[in-house]
N, C-alpha and C positions, 0 to 999 in steps of 0.2 A: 527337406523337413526341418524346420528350423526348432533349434530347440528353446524350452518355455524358460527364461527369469522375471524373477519379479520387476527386473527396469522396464519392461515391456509395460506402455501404456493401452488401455483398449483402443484407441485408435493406432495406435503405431502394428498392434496384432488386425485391427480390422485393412489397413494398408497391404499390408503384409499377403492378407491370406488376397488380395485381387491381384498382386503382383504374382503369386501359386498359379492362381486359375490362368492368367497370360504365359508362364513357365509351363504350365503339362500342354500348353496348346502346339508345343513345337512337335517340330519333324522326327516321328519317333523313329524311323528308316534311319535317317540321318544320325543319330546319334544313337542308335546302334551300329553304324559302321565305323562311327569314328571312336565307340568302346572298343569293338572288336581291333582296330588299328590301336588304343592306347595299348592293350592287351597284349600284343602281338611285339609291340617295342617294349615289354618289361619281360617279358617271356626271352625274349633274345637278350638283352642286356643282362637276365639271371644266369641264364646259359652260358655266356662269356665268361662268367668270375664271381665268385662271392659279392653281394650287395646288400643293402640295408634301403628301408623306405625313410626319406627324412619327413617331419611331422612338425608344421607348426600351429595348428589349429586352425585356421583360416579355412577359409569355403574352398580352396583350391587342392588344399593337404585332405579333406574329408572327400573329396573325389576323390584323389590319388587313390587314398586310402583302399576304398572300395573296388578300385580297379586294381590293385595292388593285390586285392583277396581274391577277385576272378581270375589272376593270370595264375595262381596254385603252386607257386613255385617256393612253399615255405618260407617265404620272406617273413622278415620281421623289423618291427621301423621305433625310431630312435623319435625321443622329442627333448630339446634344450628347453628346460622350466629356467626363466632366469628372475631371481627376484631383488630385491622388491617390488619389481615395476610388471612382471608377469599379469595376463588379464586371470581373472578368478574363475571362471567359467570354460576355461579351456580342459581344465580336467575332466568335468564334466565328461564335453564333448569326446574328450578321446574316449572315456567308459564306455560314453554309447557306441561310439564305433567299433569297440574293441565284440560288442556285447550284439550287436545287428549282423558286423563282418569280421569272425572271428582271428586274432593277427596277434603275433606276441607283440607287446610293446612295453620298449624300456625309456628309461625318463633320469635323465641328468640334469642334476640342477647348479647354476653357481648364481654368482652375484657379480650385480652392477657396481661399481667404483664409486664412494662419497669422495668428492674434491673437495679442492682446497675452500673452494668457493660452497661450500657447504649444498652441494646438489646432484643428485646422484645420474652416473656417468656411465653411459651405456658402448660407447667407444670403443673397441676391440674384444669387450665380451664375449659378441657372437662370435667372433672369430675365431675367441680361446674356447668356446664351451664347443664347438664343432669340429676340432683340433682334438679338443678331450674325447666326443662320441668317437669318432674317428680309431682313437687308441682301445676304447672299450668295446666297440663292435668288433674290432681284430680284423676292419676291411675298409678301402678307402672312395670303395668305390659306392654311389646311391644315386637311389631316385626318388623326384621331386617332383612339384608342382609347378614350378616355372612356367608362365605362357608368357606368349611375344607381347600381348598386347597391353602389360604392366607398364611397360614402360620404352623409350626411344632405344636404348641400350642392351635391353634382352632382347628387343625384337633386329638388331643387328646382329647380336650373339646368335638366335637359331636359324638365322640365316646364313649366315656364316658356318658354324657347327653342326645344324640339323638338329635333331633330336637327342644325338647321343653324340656323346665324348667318350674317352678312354676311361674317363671317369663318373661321368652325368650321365641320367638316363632322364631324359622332360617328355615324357609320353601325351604332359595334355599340352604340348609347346602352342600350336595354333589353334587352340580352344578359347571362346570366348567369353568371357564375364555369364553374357546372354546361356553360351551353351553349359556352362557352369552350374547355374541357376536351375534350369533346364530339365539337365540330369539330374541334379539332385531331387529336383521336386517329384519325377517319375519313378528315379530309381529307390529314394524313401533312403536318402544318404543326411544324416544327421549334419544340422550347421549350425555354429557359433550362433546363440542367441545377437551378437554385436550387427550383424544384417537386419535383423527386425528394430534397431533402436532408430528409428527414422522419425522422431520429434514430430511426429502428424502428419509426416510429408516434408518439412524444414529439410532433412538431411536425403541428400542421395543415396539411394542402396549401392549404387555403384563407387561411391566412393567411402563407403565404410569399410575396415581394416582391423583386422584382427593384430591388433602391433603392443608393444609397450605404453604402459599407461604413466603420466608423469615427468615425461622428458620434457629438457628445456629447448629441443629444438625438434623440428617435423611437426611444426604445431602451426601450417596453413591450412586453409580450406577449412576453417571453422573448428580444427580440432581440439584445440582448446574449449572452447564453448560447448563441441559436443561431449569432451572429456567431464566437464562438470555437470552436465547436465544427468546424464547418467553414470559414471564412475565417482561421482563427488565423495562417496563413504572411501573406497579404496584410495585418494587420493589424500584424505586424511591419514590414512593408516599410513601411505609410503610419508607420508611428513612426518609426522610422530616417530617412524623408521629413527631418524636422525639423531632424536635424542634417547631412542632405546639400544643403540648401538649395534644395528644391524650390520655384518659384515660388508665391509666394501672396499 
């Protein structure tokens, strides 16, 4: 279920809703068994030890989410808001999730670093803001959205790890994009409006990302051009950041 912002063009929502109609046509058998199997590894991973749902907006954390609220185990999930460079819309999205699959959720926020070179510096950030949640939850252990087929490197990682760590719980690990999509559009799981900004058909849905707006590097595959095209007001605002002296 994607949710509505005004960057949405009517063609980018008429795109959109035929790319639905191909997502509810999947194997609903099939991804009921593979809920029941996420289910079933967040169930035993709560069982083990205190855990926390980690939350970053993104079409993969809004699955989680919802399988997070089936597996009943009182969980409650953390989201790092980091700004200036934070997308605007992700609060949104947690609301509705919070408000469709009901879930505590808490929200820490810090800030990206202005360098020297006058541009703001997201480099160990997430690391310290997840460090922080980490200390505020009062548990180290969580579960996530990770799947293999992100990338060369996590899909070595859950082959190597499986599903779960002594720390990690990745219930959708061999879930993919497609099945992603899928479920959400059947099961009525709220997604980043940032999926439907598809320029007419210009931009891949598959390779839209719910990520930081404004950095001066991870800006191939068009991100740049897609960044203006539709964030061009908040990219103002994180400029203007600079000489309003936002922390960094």
């Amino acid at each position: 279920m994607l949710m509505a912002s005004h960057r949405h063009t009517a063609e980018d929502l008429r795109l959109w809703a035929e790319y639905e109609r191909a997502d509810r046509a999947a194997d609903i058998d099939r991804l009921q068994r593979m809920e029941a199997e996420a289910v079933d590894c967040i169930r035993q991973f709560a069982d083990a030890g205190p855990c926390y749902v980690s939350m970053s907006g993104g079409k993969d954390s809004s699955v989680l989410w919802a399988i997070a609220h089936l597996a009943g185990k009182q969980l409650e999930a953390w989201h790092l808001d980091t700004q200036p460079l934070g997308d605007p819309h992700v609060a949104d999205v947690l609301s509705e999730l919070q408000r469709v699959f009901p879930m505590r959720l808490n929200v820490h926020r810090n800030w990206c670093r202005l360098g020297e070179d006058n541009q703001w510096h997201a480099t160990g950030t997430f690391e310290t803001g997840m460090k922080d949640i980490t200390k505020l939850a009062g548990r180290h252990r969580y579960v996530c959205g990770v799947r293999a087929d992100e990338s060369g490197v996590r899909k070595l990682s859950c082959r190597y790890h499986g599903k779960t760590t002594g720390v990690s719980c990745r219930p959708l690990a061999w879930w993919t994009a497609a099945d992603i999509y899928s479920y959400a559009a059947i099961r009525g799981v709220p997604l980043h409006p940032t999926y439907g900004m598809l320029g007419g058909g210009r931009w891949q849905r598959e390779r839209l990302r719910v990520s930081f707006l404004g950095l001066t590097h991870g800006r191939g595959i068009g991100r740049d051009q897609w960044e203006r095209e539709y964030y061009g007001d908040c990219l103002r605002r994180i400029e203007a950041g600079k000489r309003w002296g936002f922390p960094g």
